[in-house]
C-alpha positions, 0 to 999 in steps of 0.5 A: 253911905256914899253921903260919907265924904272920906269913905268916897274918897277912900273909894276913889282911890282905890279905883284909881289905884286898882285900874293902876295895878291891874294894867301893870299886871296885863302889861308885866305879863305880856311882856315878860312872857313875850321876851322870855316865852317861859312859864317859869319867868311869869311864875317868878313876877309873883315871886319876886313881889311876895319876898318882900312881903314875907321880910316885912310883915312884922316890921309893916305892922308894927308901922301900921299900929303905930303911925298914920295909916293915911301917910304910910299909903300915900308915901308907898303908892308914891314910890309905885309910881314912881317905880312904874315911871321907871319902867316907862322910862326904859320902854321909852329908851331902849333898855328894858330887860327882864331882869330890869322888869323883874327888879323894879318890880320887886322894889314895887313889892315893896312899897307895896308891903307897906300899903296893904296892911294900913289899907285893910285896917282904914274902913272900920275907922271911916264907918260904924260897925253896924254898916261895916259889912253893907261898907265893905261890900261896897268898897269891894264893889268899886275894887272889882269896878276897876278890876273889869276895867283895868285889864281891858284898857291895859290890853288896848294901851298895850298895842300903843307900845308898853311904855304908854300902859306904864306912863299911865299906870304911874299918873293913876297910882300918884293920884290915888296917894294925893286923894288917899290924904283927904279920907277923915278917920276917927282914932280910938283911944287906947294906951301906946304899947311900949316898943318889944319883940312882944309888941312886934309878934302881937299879931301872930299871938292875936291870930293863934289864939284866935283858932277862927281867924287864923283858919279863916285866913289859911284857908284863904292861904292854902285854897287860893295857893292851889287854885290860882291860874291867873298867873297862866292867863298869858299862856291860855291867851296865847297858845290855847285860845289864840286872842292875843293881847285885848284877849288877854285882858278880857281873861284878866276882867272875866273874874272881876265881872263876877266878882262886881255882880256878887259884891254889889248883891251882897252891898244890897242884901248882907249875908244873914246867917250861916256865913261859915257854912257859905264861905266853905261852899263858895271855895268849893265852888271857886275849885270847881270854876277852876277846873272848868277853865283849866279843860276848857278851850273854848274863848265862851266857857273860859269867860264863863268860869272866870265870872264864876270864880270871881262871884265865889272868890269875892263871897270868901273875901267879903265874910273873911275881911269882915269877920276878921275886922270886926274880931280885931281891937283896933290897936291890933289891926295893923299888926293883924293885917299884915299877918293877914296880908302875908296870907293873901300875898302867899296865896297870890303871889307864892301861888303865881310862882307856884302855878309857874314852876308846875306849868314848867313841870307838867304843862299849862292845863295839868298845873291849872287842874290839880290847883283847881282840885288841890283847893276843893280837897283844901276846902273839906280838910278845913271843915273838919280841922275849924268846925267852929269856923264852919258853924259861924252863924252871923257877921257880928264880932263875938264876945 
């Protein structure tokens, strides 16, 4: 697969942008949590990157269906970095507040809308559809790749000052718009839809009248809702376990490492059957490693639940996107992914305002522990409310 020049590309830079993003977050996080010493101020950084989604996502799926996807990635993670060069610049000169960081990441959120859905609907134009699951285990790969290694080096650059993270940060994300150019993608021939509202709702009428998809993708919504703690990660790393900046980024990768063990396993040997049944398991599973790290205070066990979660996150993910692609006309997939992403973003980055505003209420570890529990109730109502999801049996578009 790697013979396939653009999927190379495609993967570089993703790589490049990743690294970007996830030493951003160690950064935005320290320093919001460093200048406010609030739950609630971390929990707003996801809430201000996910409003812009939820105002866009029709209007990104329609711009996704209709013009270059290549484009559309490049002209947004242009516009990241140069949001980012921002928020150097005022590290740089003094000015830097946490309303400043929460403005320009807002605008980051969204450039950011726009880039998610275009980047979800290129694979199944670079590659075939039978080496689309062995592709995007792949490129799942060299997502987590980066995701170890960006928070690692965010923490390290981030005792150089956060101006240099941030100047860093933007050169990655303007190199990945340049490299994003060079993929090759081949177009399927379909009739162009007039402009309507029809067109503009077609992803959500996609999506209710496929029951799979959409219990596929809102049990992502409501699984990742509740159990996210990453948003928290600064606490954990500053009053719970005491490791400091590096400690924070070492939590941030610990996910990524088992997220990158699972996925190369999964490049190597695709899920042949029982995929339903295997993606409830793994939710379940990704509760249970969230429990453990919210009672833990041991640096050890904390690092061990984290790899946990992320090997189980990114089994749901891989049978999710693949199911969900493979399901999708290809003159849909823009709108569908942005309906998609507004799902993902709701989980992440709602989840994050979510997992704030309850560490605020009730304490870091009592937040940590109900969304670990809250996404294991999730995971067995969803058994009962999509059967036909659970009893998917292989990674194969249905007829």
């Amino acid at each position: 697969m790697l013979q396939n020049k653009s999927l190379s590309f495609l993967m570089i830079s993703r790589v490049a942008n990743t690294l970007a993003i996830q030493m951003l977050t160690v950064a935005v996080g320290w320093q919001i949590y460093s200048l406010t010493q609030s739950a609630f101020y971390l929990g707003l950084v996801g809430l201000v990157q996910f409003l812009p989604m939820i105002v866009l996502t029709l209007v990104v799926g329609h711009v996704a269906d209709r013009y270059d996807r290549k484009l559309i990635i490049s002209i947004s993670q242009s516009v990241e970095a140069l949001a980012v060069f921002l928020l150097a610049f005022g590290c740089y000169h003094g000015w830097i507040n946490k309303e400043s960081i929460l403005i320009i990441i807002f605008l980051i959120g969204i450039a950011n809308s726009f880039q998610g859905p275009p980047m979800q609907a290129l694979l199944p134009n670079i590659v075939s559809e039978e080496i689309f699951p062995r592709a995007a285990a792949l490129v799942a790969s060299a997502f987590q790749f980066a995701v170890i290694i960006g928070p690692g080096l965010g923490g390290i650059l981030y005792s150089l000052g956060p101006g240099v993270v941030y100047s860093i940060t933007g050169s990655l994300m303007f190199l990945s718009s340049m490299l994003i150019l060079f993929v090759s993608t081949r177009k399927e021939q379909v009739k162009t839809e007039p402009k309507s509202l029809k067109t503009l709702f077609a992803g959500i009428s996609f999506i209710k009248s496929k029951p799979v998809i959409l219990g596929a993708i809102s049990l992502d919504l409501f699984a990742v809702l509740f159990g996210g703690a990453t948003a928290l990660l600064p606490i954990y790393a500053s009053k719970i376990l005491f490791i400091g900046s590096f400690g924070l980024g070492v939590l941030r990768s610990a996910p990524a490492v088992g997220a990158l063990l699972m996925s190369a396993f999964l490049a190597r040997n695709p899920l042949k059957k029982n995929v339903g049944r295997t993606m409830f398991m793994a939710v379940i599973l990704f509760g249970i490693a969230t429990v453990i790290f919210s009672l833990s205070k041991s640096f050890i066990i904390s690092i061990l639940a984290l790899i946990l979660l992320g090997a189980s996150d990114v089994i749901s993910v891989v049978i999710r996107s693949t199911f969900v692609q493979m399901e999708t006309p290809d003159n849909m997939r823009g709108r569908v992914s942005s309906v998609n992403m507004l799902f993902i973003g709701t989980s992440n980055q709602l989840g994050e305002f979510e997992s704030g505003l309850t560490a605020s209420w009730f304490g870091t570890v009592p937040a940590v522990l109900i969304g670990g529990i809250g996404t294991i109730v999730v995971a067995f109502l969803w058994m009962r409310l999509f059967p036909d999801l659970l009893h998917i049996d292989k990674l194969e578009a249905r007829k």
